[in-house]
C-alpha positions as a Markdown table, in Angstrom:
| # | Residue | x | y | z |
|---|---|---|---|---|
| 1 | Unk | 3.2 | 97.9 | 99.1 |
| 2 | Unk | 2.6 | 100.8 | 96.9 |
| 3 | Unk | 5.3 | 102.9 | 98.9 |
| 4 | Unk | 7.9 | 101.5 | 97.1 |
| 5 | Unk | 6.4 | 99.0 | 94.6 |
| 6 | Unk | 4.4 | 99.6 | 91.4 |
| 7 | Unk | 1.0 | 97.2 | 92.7 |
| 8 | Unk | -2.3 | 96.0 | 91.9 |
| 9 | Unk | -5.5 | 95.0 | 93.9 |
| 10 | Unk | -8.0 | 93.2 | 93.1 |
| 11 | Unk | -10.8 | 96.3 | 93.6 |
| 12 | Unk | -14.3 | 95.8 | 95.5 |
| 13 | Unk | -14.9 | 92.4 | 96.6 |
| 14 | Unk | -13.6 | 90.6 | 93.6 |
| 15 | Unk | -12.5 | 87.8 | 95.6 |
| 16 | Unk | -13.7 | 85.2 | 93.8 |
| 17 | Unk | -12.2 | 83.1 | 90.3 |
| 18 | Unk | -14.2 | 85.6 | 87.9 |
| 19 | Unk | -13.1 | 88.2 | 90.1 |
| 20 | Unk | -9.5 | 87.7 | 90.1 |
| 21 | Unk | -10.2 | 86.9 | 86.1 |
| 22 | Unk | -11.2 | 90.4 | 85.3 |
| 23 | Unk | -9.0 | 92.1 | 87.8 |
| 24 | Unk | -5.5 | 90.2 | 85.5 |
| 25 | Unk | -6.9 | 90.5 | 82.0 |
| 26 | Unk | -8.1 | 94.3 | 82.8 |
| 27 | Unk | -5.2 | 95.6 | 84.8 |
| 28 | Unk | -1.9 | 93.4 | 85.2 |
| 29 | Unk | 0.5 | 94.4 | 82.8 |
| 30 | Unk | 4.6 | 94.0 | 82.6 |
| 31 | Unk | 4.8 | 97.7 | 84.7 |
| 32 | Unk | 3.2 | 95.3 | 87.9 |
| 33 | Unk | 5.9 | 94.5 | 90.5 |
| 34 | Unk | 3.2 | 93.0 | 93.3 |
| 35 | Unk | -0.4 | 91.7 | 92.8 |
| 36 | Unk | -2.0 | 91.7 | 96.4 |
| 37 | Unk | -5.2 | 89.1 | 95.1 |
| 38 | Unk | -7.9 | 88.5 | 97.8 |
| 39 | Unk | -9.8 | 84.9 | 97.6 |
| 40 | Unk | -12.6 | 84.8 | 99.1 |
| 41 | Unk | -14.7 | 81.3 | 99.2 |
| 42 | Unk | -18.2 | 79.5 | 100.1 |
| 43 | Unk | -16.9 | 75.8 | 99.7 |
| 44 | Unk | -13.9 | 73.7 | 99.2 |
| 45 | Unk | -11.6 | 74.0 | 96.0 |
| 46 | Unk | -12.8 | 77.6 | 95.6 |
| 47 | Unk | -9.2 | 78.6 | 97.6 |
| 48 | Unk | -7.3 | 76.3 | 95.4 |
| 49 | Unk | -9.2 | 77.7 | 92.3 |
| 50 | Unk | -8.1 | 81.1 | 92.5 |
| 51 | Unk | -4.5 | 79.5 | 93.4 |
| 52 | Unk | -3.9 | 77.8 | 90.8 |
| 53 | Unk | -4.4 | 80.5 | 88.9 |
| 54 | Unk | -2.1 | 82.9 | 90.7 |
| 55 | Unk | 0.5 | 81.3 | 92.4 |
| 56 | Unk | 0.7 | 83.6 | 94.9 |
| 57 | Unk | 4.7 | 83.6 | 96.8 |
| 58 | Unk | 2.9 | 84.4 | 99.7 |
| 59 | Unk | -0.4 | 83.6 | 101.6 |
| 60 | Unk | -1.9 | 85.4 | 104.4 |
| 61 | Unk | -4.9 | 83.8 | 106.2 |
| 62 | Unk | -6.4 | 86.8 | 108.4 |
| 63 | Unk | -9.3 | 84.6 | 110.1 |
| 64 | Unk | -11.0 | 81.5 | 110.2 |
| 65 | Unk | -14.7 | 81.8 | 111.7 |
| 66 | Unk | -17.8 | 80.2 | 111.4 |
| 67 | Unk | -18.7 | 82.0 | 108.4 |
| 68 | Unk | -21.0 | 80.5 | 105.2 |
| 69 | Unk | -21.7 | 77.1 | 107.2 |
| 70 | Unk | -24.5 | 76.9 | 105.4 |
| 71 | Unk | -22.5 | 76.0 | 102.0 |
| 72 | Unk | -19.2 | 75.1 | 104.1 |
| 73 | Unk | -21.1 | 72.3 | 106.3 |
| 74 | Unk | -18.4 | 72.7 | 109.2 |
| 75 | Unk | -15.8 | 75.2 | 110.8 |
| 76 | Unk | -13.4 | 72.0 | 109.8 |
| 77 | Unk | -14.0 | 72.5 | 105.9 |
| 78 | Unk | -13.5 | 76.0 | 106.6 |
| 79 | Unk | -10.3 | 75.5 | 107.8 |
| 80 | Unk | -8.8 | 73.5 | 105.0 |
| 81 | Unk | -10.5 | 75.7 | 102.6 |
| 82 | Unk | -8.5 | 78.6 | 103.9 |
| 83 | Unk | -5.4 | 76.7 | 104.2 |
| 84 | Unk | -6.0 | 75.9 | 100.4 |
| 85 | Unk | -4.1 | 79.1 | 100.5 |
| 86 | Unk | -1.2 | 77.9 | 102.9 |
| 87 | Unk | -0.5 | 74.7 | 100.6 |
| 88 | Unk | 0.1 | 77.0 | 97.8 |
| 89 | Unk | 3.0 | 78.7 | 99.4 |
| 90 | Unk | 4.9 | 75.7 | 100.3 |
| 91 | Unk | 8.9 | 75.8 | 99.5 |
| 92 | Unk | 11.2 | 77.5 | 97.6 |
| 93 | Unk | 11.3 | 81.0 | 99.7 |
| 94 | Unk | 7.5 | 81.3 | 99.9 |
| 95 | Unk | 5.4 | 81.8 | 103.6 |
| 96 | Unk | 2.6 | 82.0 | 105.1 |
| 97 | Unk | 1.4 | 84.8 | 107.3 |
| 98 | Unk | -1.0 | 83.4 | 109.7 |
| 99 | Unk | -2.8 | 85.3 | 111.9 |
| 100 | Unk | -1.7 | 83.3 | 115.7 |
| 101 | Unk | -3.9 | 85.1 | 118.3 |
| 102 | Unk | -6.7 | 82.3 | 116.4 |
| 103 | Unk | -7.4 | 79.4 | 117.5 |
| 104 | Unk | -8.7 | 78.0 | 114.3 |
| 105 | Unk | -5.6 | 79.3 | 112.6 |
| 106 | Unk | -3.4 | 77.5 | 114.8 |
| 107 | Unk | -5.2 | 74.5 | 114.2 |
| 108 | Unk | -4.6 | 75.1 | 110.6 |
| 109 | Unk | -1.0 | 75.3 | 111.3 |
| 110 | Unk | -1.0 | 71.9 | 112.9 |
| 111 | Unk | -2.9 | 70.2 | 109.8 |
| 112 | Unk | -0.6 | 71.7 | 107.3 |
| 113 | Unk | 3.1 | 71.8 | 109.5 |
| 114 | Unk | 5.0 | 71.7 | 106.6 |
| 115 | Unk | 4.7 | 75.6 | 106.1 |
| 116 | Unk | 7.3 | 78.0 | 106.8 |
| 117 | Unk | 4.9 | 80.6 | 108.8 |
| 118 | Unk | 5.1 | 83.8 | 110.3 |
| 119 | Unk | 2.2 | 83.8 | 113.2 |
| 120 | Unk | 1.5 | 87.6 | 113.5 |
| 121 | Unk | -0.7 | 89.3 | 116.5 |
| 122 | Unk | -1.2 | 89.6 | 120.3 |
| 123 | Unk | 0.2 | 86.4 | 122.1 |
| 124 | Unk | 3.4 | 86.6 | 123.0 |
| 125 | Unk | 4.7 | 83.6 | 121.1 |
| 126 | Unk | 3.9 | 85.0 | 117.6 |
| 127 | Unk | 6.6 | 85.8 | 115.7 |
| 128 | Unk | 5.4 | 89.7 | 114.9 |
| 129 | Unk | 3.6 | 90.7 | 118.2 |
| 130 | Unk | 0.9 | 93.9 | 118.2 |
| 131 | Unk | 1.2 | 96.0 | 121.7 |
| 132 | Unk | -0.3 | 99.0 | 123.2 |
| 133 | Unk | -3.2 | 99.6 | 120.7 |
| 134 | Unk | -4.9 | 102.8 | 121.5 |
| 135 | Unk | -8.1 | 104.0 | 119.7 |
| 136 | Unk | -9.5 | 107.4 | 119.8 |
| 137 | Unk | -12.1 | 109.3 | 117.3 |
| 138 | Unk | -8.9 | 109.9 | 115.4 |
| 139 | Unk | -7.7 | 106.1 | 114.9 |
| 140 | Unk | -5.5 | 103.7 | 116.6 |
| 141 | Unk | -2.0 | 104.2 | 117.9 |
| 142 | Unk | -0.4 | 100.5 | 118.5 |
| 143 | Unk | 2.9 | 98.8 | 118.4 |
| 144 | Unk | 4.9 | 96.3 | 116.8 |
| 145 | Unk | 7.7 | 94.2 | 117.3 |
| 146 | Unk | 9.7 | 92.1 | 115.3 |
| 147 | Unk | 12.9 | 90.3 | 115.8 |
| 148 | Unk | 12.8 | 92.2 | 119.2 |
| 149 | Unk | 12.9 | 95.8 | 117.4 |
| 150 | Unk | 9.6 | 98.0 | 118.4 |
| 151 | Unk | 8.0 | 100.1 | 115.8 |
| 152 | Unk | 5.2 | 102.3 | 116.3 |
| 153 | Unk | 2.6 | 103.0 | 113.9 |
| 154 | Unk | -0.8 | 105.1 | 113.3 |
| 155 | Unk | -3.5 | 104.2 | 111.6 |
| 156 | Unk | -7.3 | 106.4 | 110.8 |
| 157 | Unk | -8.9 | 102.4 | 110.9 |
| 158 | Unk | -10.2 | 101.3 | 114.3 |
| 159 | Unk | -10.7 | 97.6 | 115.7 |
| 160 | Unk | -8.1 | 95.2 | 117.0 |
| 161 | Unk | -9.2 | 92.8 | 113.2 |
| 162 | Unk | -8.0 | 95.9 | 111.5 |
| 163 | Unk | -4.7 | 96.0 | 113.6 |
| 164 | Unk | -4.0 | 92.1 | 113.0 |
| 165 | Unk | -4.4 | 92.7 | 109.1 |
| 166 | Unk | -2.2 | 95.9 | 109.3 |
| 167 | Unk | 0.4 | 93.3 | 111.6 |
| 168 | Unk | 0.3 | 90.9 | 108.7 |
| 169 | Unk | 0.7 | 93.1 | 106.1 |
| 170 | Unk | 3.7 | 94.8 | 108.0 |
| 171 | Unk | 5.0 | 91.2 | 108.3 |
| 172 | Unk | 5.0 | 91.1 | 104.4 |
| 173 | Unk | 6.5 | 94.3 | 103.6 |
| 174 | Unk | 9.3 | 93.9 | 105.6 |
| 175 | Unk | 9.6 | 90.4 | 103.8 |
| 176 | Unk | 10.0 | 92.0 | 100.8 |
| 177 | Unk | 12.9 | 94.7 | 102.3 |
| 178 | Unk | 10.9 | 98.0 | 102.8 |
| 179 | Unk | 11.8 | 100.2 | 104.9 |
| 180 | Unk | 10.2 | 101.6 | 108.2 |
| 181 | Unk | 9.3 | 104.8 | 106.9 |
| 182 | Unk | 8.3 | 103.6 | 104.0 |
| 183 | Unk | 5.8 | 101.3 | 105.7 |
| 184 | Unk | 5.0 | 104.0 | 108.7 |
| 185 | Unk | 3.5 | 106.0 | 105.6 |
| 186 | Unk | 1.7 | 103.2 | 104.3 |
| 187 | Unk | 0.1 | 102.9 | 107.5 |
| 188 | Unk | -1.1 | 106.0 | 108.2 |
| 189 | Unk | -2.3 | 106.3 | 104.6 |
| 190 | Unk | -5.0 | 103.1 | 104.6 |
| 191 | Unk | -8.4 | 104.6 | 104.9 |
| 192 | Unk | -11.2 | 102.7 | 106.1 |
| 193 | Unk | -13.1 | 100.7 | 104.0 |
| 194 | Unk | -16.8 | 102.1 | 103.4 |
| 195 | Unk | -19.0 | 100.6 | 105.9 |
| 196 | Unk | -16.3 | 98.2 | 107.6 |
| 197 | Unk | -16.2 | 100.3 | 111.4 |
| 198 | Unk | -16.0 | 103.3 | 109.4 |
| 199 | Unk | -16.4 | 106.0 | 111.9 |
| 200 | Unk | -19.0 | 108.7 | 110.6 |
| 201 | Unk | -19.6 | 112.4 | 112.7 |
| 202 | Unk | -23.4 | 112.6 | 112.5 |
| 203 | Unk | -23.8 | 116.2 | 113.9 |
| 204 | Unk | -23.1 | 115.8 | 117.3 |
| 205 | Unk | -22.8 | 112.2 | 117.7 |
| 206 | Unk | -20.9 | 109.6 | 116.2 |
| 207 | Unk | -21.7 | 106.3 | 113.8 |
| 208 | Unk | -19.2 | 103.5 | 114.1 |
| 209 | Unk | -20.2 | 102.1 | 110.9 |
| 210 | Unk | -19.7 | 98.4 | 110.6 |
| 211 | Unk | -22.6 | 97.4 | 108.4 |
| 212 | Unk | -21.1 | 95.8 | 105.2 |
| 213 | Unk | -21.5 | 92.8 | 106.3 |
| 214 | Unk | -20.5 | 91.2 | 110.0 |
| 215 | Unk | -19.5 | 87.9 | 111.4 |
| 216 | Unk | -18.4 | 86.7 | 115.1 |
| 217 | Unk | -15.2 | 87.8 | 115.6 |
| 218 | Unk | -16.0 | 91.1 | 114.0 |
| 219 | Unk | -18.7 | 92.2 | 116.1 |
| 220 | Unk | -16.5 | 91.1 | 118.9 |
| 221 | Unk | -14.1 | 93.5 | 117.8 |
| 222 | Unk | -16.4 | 96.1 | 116.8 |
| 223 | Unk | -18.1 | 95.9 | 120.1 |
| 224 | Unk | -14.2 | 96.0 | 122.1 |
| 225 | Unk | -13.9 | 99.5 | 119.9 |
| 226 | Unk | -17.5 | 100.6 | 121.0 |
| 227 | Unk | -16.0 | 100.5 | 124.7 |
| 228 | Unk | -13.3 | 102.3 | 124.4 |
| 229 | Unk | -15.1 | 105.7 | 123.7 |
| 230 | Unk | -15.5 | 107.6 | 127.0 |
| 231 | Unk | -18.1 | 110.0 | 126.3 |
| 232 | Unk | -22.0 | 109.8 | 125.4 |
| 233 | Unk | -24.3 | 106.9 | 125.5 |
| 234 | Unk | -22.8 | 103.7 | 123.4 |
| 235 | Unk | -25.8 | 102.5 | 121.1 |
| 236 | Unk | -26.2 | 99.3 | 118.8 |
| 237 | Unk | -28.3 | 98.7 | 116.2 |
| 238 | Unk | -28.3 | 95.3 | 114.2 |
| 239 | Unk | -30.4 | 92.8 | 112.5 |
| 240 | Unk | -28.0 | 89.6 | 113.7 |
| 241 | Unk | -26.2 | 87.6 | 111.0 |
| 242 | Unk | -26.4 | 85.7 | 108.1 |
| 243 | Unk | -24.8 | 81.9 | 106.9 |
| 244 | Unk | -24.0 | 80.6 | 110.4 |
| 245 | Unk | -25.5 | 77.5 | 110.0 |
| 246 | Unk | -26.4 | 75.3 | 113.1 |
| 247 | Unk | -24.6 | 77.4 | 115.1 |
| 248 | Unk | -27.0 | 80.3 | 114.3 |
| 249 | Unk | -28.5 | 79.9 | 117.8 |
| 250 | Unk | -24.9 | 79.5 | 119.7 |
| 251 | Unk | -23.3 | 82.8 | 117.9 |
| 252 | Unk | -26.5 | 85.0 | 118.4 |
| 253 | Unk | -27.1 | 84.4 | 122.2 |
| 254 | Unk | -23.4 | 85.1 | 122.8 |
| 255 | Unk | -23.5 | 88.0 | 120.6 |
| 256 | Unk | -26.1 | 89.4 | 123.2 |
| 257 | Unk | -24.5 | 88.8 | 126.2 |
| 258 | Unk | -21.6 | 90.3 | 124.0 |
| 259 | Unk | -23.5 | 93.4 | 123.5 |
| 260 | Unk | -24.7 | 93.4 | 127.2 |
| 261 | Unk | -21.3 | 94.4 | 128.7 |
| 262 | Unk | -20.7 | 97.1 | 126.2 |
| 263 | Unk | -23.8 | 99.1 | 125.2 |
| 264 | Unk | -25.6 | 101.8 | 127.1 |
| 265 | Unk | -29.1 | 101.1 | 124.4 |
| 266 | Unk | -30.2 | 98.2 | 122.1 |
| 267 | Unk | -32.1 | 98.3 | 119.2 |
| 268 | Unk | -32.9 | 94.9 | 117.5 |
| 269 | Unk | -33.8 | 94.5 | 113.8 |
| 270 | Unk | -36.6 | 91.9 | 112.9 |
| 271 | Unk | -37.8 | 89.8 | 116.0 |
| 272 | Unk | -37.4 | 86.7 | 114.4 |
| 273 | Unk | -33.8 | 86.9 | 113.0 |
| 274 | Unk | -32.8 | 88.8 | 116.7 |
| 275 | Unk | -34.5 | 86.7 | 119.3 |
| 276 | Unk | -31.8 | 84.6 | 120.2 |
| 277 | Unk | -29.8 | 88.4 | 120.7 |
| 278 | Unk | -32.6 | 89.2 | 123.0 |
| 279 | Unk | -32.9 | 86.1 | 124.9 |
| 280 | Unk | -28.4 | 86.6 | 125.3 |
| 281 | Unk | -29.3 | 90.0 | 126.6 |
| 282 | Unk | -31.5 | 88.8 | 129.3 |
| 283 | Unk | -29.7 | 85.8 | 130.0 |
| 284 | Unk | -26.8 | 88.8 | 131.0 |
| 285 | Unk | -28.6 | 90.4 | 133.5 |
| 286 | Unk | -29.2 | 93.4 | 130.8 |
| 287 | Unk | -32.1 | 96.0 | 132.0 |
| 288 | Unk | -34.9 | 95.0 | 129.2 |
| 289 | Unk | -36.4 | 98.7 | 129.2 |
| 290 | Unk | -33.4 | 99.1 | 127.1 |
| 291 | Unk | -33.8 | 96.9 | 124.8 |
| 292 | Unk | -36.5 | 97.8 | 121.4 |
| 293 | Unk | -37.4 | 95.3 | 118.9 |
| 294 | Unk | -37.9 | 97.0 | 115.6 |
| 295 | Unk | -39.3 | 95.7 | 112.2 |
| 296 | Unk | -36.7 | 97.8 | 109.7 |
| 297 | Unk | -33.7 | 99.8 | 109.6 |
| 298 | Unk | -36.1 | 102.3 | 108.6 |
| 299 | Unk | -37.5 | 102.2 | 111.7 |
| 300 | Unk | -34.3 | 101.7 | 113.9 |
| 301 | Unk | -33.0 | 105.1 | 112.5 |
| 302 | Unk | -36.4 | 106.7 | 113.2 |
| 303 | Unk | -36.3 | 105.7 | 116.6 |
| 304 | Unk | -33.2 | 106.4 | 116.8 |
| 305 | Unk | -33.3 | 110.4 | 116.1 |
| 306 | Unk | -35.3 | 110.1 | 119.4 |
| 307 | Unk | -32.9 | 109.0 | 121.8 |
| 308 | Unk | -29.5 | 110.1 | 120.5 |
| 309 | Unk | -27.8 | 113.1 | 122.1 |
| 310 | Unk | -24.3 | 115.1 | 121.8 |
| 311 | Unk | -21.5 | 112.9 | 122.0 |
| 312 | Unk | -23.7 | 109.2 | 121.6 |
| 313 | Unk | -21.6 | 107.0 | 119.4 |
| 314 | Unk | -23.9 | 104.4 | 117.4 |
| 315 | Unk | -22.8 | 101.1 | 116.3 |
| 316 | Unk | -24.7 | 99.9 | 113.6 |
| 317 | Unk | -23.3 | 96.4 | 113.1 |
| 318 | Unk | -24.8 | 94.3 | 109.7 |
| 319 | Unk | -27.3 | 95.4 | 107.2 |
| 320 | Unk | -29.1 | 92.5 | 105.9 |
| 321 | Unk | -29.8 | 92.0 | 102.4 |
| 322 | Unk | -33.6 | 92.4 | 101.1 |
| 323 | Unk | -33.9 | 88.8 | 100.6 |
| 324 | Unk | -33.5 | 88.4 | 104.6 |
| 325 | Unk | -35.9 | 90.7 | 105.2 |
| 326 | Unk | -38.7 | 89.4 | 107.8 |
């Protein structure tokens, strides 16, 4: 946006009411011509909160997981909590921008149908499709197409969630009449977000460093990304994750047959917290004599300074707060 048009963020993660609070009474002024405001939320109304306070012309919902259950109750609460979002950008010119390669979004879009959206991603029958995505120690390389025009676009941020964000935020731009060069350069500009698969050069090996804080469908990703480098050992180190509720159990095991097909080593933070990770592993066929159990990060980067060599690449996906310590 900032290409062409004088815009504020809200900064950090202030993504909630308060957030968004400070973020107007500090920063937006008369000289604004496009507030991008993130909502984030733990339970129903919080969407609608931060709404009603905006009234936002557009919405973009970039994922519906099973994330906070443990304050959400269900993936169905999540779901109308994020299309709190959508509900606000009925009529009068406004859309949403949905991200269609989900499932949960598309069930969304059947809940609420009385939405003008604009499905952005992979599938072939979203309105903005992504193509060809290429990733390299250098980026991604991918294309998009729209109204049967191909663009293609660079970017220094890795993983196919931070393509389908960069699709819907394309989607927007051209909404509000920028031009393709104007955008290309917005593109290539975005740098990564600090500790969100931030890629790191550790002397002679690499950290992909995802550890901000990690849910399903970005490890998934982050783990797609892992695989696509074609030199050195490919090594994860994570502690699981947080708020899934009583799918805990579900999400873990299939995170480990997850991490089964892509890593070469596997080293598991806090026995308790990771042993549905390890049991995923085995239940994959994965040699156990690469798998280690360890009881810190402390200790995971110890052990880790004796096995890494020139050209590893390291995932290190979640960093629990203290309170989840073991």
């Amino acid at each position: 946006m900032s290409q062409k048009y004088t815009t504020l963020v809200t900064p950090h993660s202030y993504n909630t009411t308060l957030g968004v609070v400070i973020t107007v009474r500090k920063s937006l002024n008369r000289s604004i011509e496009v507030f991008v405001a993130e909502m984030g939320a733990k339970q129903n109304g919080d969407v609608k909160e931060i709404c009603d306070l905006v009234v936002p012309d557009y919405g973009m919902v970039t994922a519906v997981g099973p994330q906070h259950l443990e304050t959400f109750g269900s993936l169905s609460n999540v779901i109308d909590t994020k299309f709190e979002m959508i509900q606000a950008v009925r009529g009068n010119g406004k859309k949403g921008f949905v991200n269609g390669d989900s499932s949960n979004v598309r069930e969304g879009m059947k809940r609420y149908p009385d939405v003008d959206y604009v499905t952005y991603g992979s599938r072939e029958d979203n309105k903005v499709r992504i193509e060809n995505v290429k990733s390299s120690v250098h980026g991604s390389v991918f294309d998009i197409i729209i109204d049967h025009k191909r663009y293609t676009y660079e970017s220094k941020l890795l993983g196919m969630h931070n393509i389908l964000n960069i699709a819907g935020a394309i989607a927007i731009a051209m909404e509000l009449k920028m031009t393709p060069e104007q955008i290309a350069t917005g593109v290539k500009e975005i740098k990564p977000i600090p500790h969100r698969l931030e890629l790191k050069h550790q002397g002679d090996y690499y950290i992909l460093d995802d550890a901000f804080n990690s849910n399903p469908t970005g490890a998934r990703f982050a783990l797609d990304v892992l695989n696509q480098f074609d030199s050195g050992k490919k090594i994860i180190m994570t502690p699981g994750m947080i708020e899934l509720g009583d799918m805990d159990m579900e999400v873990h095991f299939e995170f480990g047959r997850q991490i089964a097909k892509a890593c070469d080593f596997v080293l598991l933070i806090g026995e308790k917290k990771t042993k549905d990770i390890y049991l995923g592993l085995k239940d994959a066929g994965y040699p156990m004599d690469q798998v280690v159990v360890l009881k810190s990060v402390y200790e995971g980067f110890a052990y880790l300074s004796k096995i890494v060599t020139k050209g590893d690449v390291v995932l290190i996906e979640n960093d629990l707060p203290d309170n989840f310590n073991e």
